[in-house]
C-alpha positions as CSV (number, residue, x, y, z in Angstrom):
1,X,-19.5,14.6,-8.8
2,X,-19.3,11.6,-10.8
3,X,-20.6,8.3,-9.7
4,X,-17.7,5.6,-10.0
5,X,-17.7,1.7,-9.5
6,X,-14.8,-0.5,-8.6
7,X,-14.9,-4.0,-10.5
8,X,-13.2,-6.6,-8.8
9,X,-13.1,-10.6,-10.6
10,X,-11.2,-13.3,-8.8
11,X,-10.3,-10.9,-6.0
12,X,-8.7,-8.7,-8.9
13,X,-9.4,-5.2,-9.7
14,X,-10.8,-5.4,-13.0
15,X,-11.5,-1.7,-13.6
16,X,-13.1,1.1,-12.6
17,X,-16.7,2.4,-14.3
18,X,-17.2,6.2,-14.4
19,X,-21.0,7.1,-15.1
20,X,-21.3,8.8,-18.3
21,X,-23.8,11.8,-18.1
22,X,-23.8,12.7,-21.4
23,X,-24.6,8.5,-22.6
24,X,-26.4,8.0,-19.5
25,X,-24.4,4.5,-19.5
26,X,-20.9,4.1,-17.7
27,X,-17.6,3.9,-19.0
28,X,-14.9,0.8,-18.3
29,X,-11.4,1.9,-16.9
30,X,-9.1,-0.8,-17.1
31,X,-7.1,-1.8,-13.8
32,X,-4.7,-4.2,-15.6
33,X,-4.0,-5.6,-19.1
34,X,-5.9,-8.6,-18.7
35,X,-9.0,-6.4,-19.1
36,X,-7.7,-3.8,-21.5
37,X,-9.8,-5.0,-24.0
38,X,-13.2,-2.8,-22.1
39,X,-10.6,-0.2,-21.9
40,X,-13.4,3.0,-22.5
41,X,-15.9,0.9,-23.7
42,X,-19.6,2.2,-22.7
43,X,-22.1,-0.2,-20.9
44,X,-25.6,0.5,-20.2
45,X,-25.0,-0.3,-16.7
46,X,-22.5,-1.5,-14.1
47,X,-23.8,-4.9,-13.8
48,X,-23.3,-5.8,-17.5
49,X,-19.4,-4.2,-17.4
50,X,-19.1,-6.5,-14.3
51,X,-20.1,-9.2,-16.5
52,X,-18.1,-8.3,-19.6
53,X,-15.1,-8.5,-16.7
54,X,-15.7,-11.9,-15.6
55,X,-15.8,-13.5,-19.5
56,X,-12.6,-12.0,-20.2
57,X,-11.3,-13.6,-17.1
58,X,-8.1,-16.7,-17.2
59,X,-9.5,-20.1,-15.9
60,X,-8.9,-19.8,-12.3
61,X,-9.5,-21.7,-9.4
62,X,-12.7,-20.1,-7.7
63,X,-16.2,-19.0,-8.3
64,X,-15.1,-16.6,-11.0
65,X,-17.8,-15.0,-10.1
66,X,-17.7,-10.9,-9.9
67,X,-18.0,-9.1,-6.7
68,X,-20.7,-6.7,-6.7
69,X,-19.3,-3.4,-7.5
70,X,-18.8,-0.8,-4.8
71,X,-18.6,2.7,-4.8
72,X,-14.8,4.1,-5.4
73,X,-13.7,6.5,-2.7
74,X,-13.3,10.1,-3.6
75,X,-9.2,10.4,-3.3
76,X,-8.1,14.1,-1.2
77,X,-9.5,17.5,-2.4
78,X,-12.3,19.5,-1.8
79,X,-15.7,17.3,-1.8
């Protein structure tokens, strides 16, 4: 099974990052067109996707500070 992260910036889901066992990094899935641009872009790890997320954020009101990733939940199927 592969490990995946949920990135979240602003309260927004920025994408999802599926590790890449063949790069042994983790790749970007973009939620949204604001963060298209890390559309399958590889990352060495989840923290520095997280941060790629956050500079491509709109000035907002808030921290604009990423939530720590968490764990995406397996959707229905055989685990």
């Amino acid at each position: 099974m592969s490990q995946s992260f949920v990135i979240e910036v602003d309260e927004e889901s920025a994408g999802l990052v599926v590790a890449d066992g063949e790069r042994r990094g983790f790749v970007f899935h973009a939620a949204s067109s604001r963060f298209g641009a890390l559309d399958g872009r590889s990352f060495a790890s989840v923290r520095a996707a997280e941060k790629a997320a956050v500079a491509l954020r709109r000035p907002r009101q808030g921290s604009g500070e990423a939530r720590f990733a968490t764990p995406a939940r397996p959707r229905g199927g055989p685990g």
